[in-house]
C-alpha positions in Angstrom: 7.2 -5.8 -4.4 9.7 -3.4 -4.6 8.7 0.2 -6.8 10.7 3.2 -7.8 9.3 6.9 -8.8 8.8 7.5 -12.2 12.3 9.6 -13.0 14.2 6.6 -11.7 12.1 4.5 -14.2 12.8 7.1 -16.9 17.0 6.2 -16.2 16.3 2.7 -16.8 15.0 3.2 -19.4 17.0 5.4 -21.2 20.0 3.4 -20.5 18.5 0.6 -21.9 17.1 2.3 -24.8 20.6 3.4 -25.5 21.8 -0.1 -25.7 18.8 -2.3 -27.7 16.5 0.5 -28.9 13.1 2.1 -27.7 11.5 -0.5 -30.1 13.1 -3.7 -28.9 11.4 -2.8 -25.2 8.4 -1.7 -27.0 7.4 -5.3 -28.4 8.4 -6.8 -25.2 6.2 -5.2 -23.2 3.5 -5.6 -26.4 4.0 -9.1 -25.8 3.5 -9.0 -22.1 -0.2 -7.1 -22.7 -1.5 -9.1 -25.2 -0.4 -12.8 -23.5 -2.5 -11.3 -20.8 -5.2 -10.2 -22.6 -5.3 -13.5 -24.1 -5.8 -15.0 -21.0 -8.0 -12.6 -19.9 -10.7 -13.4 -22.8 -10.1 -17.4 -22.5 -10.9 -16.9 -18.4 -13.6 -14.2 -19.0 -15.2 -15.5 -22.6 -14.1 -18.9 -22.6 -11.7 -18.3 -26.0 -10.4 -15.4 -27.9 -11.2 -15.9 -31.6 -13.7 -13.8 -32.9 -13.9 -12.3 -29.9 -14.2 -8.2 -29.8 -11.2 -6.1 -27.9 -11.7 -2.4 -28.0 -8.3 -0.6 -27.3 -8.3 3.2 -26.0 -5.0 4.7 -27.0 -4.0 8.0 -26.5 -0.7 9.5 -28.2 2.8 8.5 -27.0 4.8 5.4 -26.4 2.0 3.9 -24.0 -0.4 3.6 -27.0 1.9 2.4 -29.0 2.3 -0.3 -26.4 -2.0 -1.3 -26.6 -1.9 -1.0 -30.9 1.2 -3.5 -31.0 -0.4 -5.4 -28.3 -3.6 -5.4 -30.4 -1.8 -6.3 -33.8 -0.7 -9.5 -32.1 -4.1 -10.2 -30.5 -5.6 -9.4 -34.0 -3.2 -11.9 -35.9 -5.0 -14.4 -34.1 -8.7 -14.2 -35.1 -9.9 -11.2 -32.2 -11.5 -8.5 -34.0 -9.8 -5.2 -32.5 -11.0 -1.5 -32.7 -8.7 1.3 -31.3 -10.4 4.1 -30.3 -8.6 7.8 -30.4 -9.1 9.3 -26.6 -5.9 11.3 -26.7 -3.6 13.4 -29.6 -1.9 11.5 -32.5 -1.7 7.5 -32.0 1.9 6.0 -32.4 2.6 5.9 -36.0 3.8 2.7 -36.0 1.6 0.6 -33.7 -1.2 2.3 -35.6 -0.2 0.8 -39.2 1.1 -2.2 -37.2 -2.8 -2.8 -36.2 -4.1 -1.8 -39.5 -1.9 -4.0 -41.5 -3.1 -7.3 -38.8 -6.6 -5.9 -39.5 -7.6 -4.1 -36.7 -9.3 -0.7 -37.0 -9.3 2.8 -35.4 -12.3 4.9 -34.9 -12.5 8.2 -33.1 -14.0 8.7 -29.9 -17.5 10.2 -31.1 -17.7 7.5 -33.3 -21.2 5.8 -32.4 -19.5 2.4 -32.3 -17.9 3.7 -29.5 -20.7 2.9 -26.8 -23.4 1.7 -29.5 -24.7 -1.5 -30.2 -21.1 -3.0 -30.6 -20.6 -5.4 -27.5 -17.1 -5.6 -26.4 -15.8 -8.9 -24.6 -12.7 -6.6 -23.1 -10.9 -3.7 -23.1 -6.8 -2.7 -23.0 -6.6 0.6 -21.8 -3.2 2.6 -23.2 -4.5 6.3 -23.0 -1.9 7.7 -20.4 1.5 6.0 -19.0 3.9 7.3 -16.0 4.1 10.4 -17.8 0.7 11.8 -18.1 -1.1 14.1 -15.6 -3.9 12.7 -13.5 -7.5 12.5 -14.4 -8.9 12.7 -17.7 -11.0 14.9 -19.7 -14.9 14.7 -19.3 -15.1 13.0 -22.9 -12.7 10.4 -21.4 -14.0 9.9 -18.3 -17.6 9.0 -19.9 -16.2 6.0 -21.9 -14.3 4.5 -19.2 -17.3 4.8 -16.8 -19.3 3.1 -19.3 -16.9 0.6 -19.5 -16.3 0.7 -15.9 -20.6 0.5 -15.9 -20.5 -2.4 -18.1 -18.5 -4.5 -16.1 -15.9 -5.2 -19.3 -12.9 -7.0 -18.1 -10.1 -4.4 -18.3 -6.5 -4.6 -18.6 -4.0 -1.4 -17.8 -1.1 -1.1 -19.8 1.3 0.0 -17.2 -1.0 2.0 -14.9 -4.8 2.8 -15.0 -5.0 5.9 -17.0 -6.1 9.0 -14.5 -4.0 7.6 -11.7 -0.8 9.6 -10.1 2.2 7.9 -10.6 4.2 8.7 -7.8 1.8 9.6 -5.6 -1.6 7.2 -6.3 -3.5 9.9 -5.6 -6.9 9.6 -8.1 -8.3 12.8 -8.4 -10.7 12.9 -11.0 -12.1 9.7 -13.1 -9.6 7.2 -13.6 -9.9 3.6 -15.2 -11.0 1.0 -13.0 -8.5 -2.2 -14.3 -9.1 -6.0 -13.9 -5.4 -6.2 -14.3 -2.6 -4.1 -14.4 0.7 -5.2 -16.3 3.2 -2.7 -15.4 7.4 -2.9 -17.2 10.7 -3.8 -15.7 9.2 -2.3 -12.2 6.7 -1.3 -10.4 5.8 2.7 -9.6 4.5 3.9 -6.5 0.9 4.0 -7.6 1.2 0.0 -7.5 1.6 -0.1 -3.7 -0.1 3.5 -2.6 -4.1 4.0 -2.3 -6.1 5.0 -4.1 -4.5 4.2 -6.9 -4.1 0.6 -5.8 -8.1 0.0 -5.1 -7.9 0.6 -9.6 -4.8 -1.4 -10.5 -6.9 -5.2 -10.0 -4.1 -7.9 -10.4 -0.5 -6.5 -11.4 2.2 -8.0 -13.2 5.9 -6.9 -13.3 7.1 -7.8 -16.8 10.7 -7.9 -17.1 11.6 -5.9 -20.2 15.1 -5.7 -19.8 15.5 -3.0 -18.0 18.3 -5.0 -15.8 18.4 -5.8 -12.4 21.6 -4.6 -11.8 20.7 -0.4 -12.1 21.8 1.8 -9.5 18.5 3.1 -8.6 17.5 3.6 -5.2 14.3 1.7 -4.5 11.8 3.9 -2.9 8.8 1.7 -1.9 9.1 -1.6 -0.7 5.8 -3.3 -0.2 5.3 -6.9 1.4 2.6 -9.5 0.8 1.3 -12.0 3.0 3.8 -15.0 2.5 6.3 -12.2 3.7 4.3 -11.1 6.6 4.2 -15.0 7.4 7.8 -15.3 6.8 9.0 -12.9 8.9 6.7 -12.5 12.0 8.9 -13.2 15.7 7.1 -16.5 16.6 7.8 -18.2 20.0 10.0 -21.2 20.0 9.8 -24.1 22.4 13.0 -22.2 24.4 10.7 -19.3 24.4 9.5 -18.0 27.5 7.3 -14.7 28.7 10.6 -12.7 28.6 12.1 -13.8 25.5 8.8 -12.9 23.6 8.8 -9.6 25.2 7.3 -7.4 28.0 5.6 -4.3 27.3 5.0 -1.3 29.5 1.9 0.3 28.9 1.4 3.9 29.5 -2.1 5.1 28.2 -5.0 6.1 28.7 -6.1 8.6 31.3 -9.4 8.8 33.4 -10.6 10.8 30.6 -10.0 8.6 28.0 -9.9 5.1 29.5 -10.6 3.2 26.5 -7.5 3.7 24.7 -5.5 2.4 27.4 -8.1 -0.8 27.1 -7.9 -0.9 23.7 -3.7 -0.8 23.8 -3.1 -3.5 26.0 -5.6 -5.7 24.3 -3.1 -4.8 20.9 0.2 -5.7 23.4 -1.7 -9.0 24.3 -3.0 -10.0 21.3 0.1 -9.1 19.1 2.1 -11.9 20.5 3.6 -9.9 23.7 5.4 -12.2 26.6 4.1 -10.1 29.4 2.2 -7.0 29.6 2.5 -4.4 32.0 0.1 -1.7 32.5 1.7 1.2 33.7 -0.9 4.0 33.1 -3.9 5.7 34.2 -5.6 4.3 37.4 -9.7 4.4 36.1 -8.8 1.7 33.2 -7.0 0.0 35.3 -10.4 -1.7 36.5 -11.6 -2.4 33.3 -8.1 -3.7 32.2 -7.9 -6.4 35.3 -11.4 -8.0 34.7 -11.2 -8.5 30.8 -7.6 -9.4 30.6 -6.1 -10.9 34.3 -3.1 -11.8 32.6 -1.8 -8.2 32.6 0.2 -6.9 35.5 0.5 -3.8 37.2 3.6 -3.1 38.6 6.3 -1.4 37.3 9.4 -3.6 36.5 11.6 -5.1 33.2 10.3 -4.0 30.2 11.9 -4.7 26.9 9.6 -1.9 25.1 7.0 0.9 25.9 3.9 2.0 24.7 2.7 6.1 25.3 0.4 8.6 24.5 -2.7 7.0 23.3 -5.8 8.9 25.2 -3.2 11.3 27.6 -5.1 14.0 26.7 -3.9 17.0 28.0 -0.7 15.9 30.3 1.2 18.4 32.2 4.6 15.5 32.8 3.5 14.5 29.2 7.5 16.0 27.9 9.4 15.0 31.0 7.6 11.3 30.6 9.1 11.1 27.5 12.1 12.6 28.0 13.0 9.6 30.9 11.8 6.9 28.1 14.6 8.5 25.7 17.3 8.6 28.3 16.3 5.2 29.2 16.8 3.7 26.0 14.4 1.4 25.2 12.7 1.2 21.8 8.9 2.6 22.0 5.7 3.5 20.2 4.5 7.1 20.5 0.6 7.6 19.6 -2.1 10.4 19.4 -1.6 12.5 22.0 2.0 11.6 22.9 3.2 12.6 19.8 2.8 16.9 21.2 5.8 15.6 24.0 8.2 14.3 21.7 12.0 14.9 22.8 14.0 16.5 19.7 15.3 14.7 18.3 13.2 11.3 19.3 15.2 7.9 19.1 15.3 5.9 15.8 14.3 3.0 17.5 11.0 4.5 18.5 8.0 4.4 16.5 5.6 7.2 15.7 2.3 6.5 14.7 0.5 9.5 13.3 -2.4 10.1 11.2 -2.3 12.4 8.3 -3.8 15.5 10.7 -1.4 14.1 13.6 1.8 14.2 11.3 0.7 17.7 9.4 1.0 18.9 12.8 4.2 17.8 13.2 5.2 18.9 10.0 3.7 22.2 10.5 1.8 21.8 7.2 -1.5 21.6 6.1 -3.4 17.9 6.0 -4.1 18.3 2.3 -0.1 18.3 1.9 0.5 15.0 3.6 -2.4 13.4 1.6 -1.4 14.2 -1.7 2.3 12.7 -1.4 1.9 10.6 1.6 5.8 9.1 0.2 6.9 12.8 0.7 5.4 13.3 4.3 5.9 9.9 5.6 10.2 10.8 4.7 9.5 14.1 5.9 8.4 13.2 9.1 11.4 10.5 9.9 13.9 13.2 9.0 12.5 16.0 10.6 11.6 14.1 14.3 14.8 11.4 14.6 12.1 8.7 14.9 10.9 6.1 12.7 7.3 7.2 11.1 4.4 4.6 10.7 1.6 7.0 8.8 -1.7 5.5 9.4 -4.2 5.7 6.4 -5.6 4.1 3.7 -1.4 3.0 2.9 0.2 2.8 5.5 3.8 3.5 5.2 7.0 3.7 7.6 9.8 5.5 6.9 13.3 5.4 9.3 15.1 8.6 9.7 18.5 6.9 8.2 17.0 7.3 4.8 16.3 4.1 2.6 13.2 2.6 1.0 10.0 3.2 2.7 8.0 0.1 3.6 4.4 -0.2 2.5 2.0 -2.5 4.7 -0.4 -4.9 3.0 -3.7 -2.8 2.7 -6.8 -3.8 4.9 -10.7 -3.3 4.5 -11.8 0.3 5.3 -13.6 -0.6 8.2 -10.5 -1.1 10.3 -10.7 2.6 9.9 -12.3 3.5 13.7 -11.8 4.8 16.7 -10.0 2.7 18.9 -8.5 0.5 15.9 -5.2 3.1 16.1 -4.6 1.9 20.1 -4.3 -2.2 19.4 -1.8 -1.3 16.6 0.4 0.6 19.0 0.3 -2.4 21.1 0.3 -4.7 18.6 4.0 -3.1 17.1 4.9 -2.5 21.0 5.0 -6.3 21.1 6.9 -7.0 17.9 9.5 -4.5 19.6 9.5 -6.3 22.4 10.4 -9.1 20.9 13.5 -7.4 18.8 12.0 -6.1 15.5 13.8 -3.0 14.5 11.4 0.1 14.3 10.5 0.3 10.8 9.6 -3.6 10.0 7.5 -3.4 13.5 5.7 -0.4 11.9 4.9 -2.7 8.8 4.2 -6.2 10.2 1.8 -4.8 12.9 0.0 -3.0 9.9 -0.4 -5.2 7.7 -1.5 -8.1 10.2 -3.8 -6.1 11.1 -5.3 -5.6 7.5 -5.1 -9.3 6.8 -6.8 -9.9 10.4 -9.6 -7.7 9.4 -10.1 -9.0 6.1 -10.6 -12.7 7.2 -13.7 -10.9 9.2 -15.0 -9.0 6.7 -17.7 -6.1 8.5 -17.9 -4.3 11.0 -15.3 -5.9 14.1 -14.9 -3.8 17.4 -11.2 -2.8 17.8 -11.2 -5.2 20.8 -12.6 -8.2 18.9 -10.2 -7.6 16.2 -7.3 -7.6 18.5 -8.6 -11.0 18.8 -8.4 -11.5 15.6 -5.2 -10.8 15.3 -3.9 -13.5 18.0 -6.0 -16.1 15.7 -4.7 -14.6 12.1 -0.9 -15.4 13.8 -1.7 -18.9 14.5 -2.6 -19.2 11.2 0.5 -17.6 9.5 2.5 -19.4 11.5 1.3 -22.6 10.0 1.7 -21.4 6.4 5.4 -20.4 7.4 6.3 -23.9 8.1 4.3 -24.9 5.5 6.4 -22.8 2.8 
């Protein structure tokens, strides 16, 4: 799924407009919300005559969308109520749902939360143009339909949601679906915003697939993550998978250098060499004897996770750069970057790790994590993998920023951070540019951790991750 802020949306849409008419592209999408709703009642109720649809609208071409949506559900036996949460309905969608026999009641009304059941609801109170959260008068119906567990369908985005950002910083609807027009906006690939979207839907409304627009998020799902992982072939051997040098760890922090190398292993590398710390060097050679430790060819490196405080931390990394050779950069590794670092290396902050290297406050990389994650590619030389709740990697050459496939928020643990250095050390290894490293170690990753739902030690989830590639790799020959 590819998505585009919302001023780039605005241009399709004006052009557009220009040519057919704002209501041409009004009905279309109309028609996209209320086949779905259909759909939604048949699945949900079991048919959708007679059946009871509230709609909250607020003012503006968004609401006008839910009332003509709701005029079309109504021509066909579904009693429909619109309830006012926002300024002046659309004029026209409003008589268009009167005249089909729908009605409109205000949000005090007492049929609001009363004794009226409602089978489901469309929800058409903000689009990409309204500010985030919602007034307090809001916020109570939607938690009590969010309390009621009615099915819920979005009409573009979940009102309360950030569009470009998905940040969710007050009460926000909580959508079954989402059907979103012509394409999707950040807040259908970024968290939080995502965790209230339920199912999307891109409905092509005409806005032409031929614009100009530079796409600015470009997310992948798990057919692509199948498709485009570096499997072994039968000419395959240890080298042409990959060999990764492993520099982590220290005797302070020995269990990040364990918990790399089990990523480097487990993430499909060739041949692993461990090239760090001496105290997990023990621990390293009795759980996984397959790793060497002597220096030699390497086709990519791994630093940084668990140095601590290293005095040859700079001049480490300064040898990597002049040597060439793509790399990961974690935690600790990332206070000795060269300036400017290599595109073909990978840095792999959190949001405190890249505020740091931003010289900005945390808050300010989590409320436009599309803004840092850019700001951090341009502003090092390296490609940026921000870790996080979304994770996204930017390349310092500018173009869309890749989204991974999101995960279970238990992944979110110490330790979990080294086996996806190691994991994206292998997929370098084994020739993936920078950037689609960054995203296909994420978001196997996530999928590993979601086919083990709980608690997983970082270890066992590198594990994980070894049996999660078997897998895909059936279902890409398979496709």
């Amino acid at each position: 799924m590819r998505a585009y802020r919302v001023e780039a949306i605005r241009r399709m849409e004006e052009r557009t407009i220009a040519v057919e008419g704002v209501d041409a592209l009004m009905q279309r999408a109309a028609a996209a919300v209320a086949a779905s709703a259909s759909d939604l009642l048949v699945s949900a109720s079991g048919g959708r005559y007679g059946r009871h649809v509230m709609i909250m609208i607020g003012a503006g071409n968004n609401g006008g969308d839910a009332l003509f949506a709701g005029a079309r559900l109504a021509r066909h036996g579904v009693r429909v109520t619109a309830v006012r949460c926002l300024g002046a309905p659309h004029p026209a969608g409003l008589a268009a749902l009167l005249d089909s026999g729908g009605r409109v009641i205000d949000l005090d009304d007492r049929a609001v939360t009363g004794a009226m059941a409602y089978d489901l609801v469309i929800d058409g109170i903000l689009g990409i143009g309204g500010r985030p959260g919602l007034p307090d008068r809001v916020a109570r119906l939607v938690q009590s339909v969010e309390a009621q567990g009615i099915p819920t369908i979005a009409v573009d985005l979940p009102s309360g949601v950030a569009a470009d950002t998905g940040a969710v910083p007050g009460a926000a609807v909580r959508a079954t679906r989402t059907v979103t027009f012509g394409e999707a906006k950040p807040c259908h690939l970024l968290q939080p915003a995502l965790s209230r979207c339920g199912a999307i839907t891109v409905v092509d409304i005409g806005l032409g697939a031929d614009h100009d627009e530079t796409v600015d998020l470009v997310g992948l799902d798990e057919d692509g993550l199948a498709k485009a992982w570096p499997y072994p072939t039968e000419r395959s051997d240890k080298y042409a998978r990959g060999v990764v040098g492993v520099d982590t760890g220290s005797d302070q922090y020995p269990g990040a250098a364990v918990m790399s190398v089990y990523g480097a292993v487990y993430g499909g590398a060739g041949y692993v060499r461990y090239l760090g710390a001496e105290r997990p060097a023990a621990t390293i050679s009795a759980q996984l004897p397959n790793v060497v430790f002597s220096p030699g060819r390497v086709q990519a490196r791994l630093f940084g996770s668990g140095w601590g405080d290293r005095p040859d931390g700079a001049q480490v990394l300064a040898r990597a750069a002049d040597e060439g050779v793509p790399a990961v950069v974690d935690a600790d590794g990332l206070g000795y970057l060269p300036k400017p670092a290599p595109a073909s290396w990978l840095l792999t902050p959190h949001s405190g790790e890249l505020a740091r290297l931003l010289d900005q406050e945390r808050s300010w990389v989590e409320e436009d994590p599309l803004r840092a994650v850019t700001a951090g590619a341009e502003q090092t030389g390296a490609t940026v993998l921000l870790k996080g709740a979304s994770q996204l990697v930017a390349a310092p050459n500018g173009g869309p920023v890749l989204v991974a496939l999101p995960g279970p928020a238990w992944t979110a643990q110490a330790g979990s951070g080294d086996v996806l250095g190691g994991v994206c050390a292998a997929l370098l290894a084994a020739g993936v540019d920078a950037q689609h490293a960054g995203q296909l170690g994420a978001s196997v990753q996530a999928v590993a951790a979601a086919e083990h739902p709980g608690v997983l030690a970082p270890q066992e989830l590198a594990r994980a991750i070894g049996q999660t590639l078997g897998r895909l790799e059936q279902r890409s020959r398979t496709r």
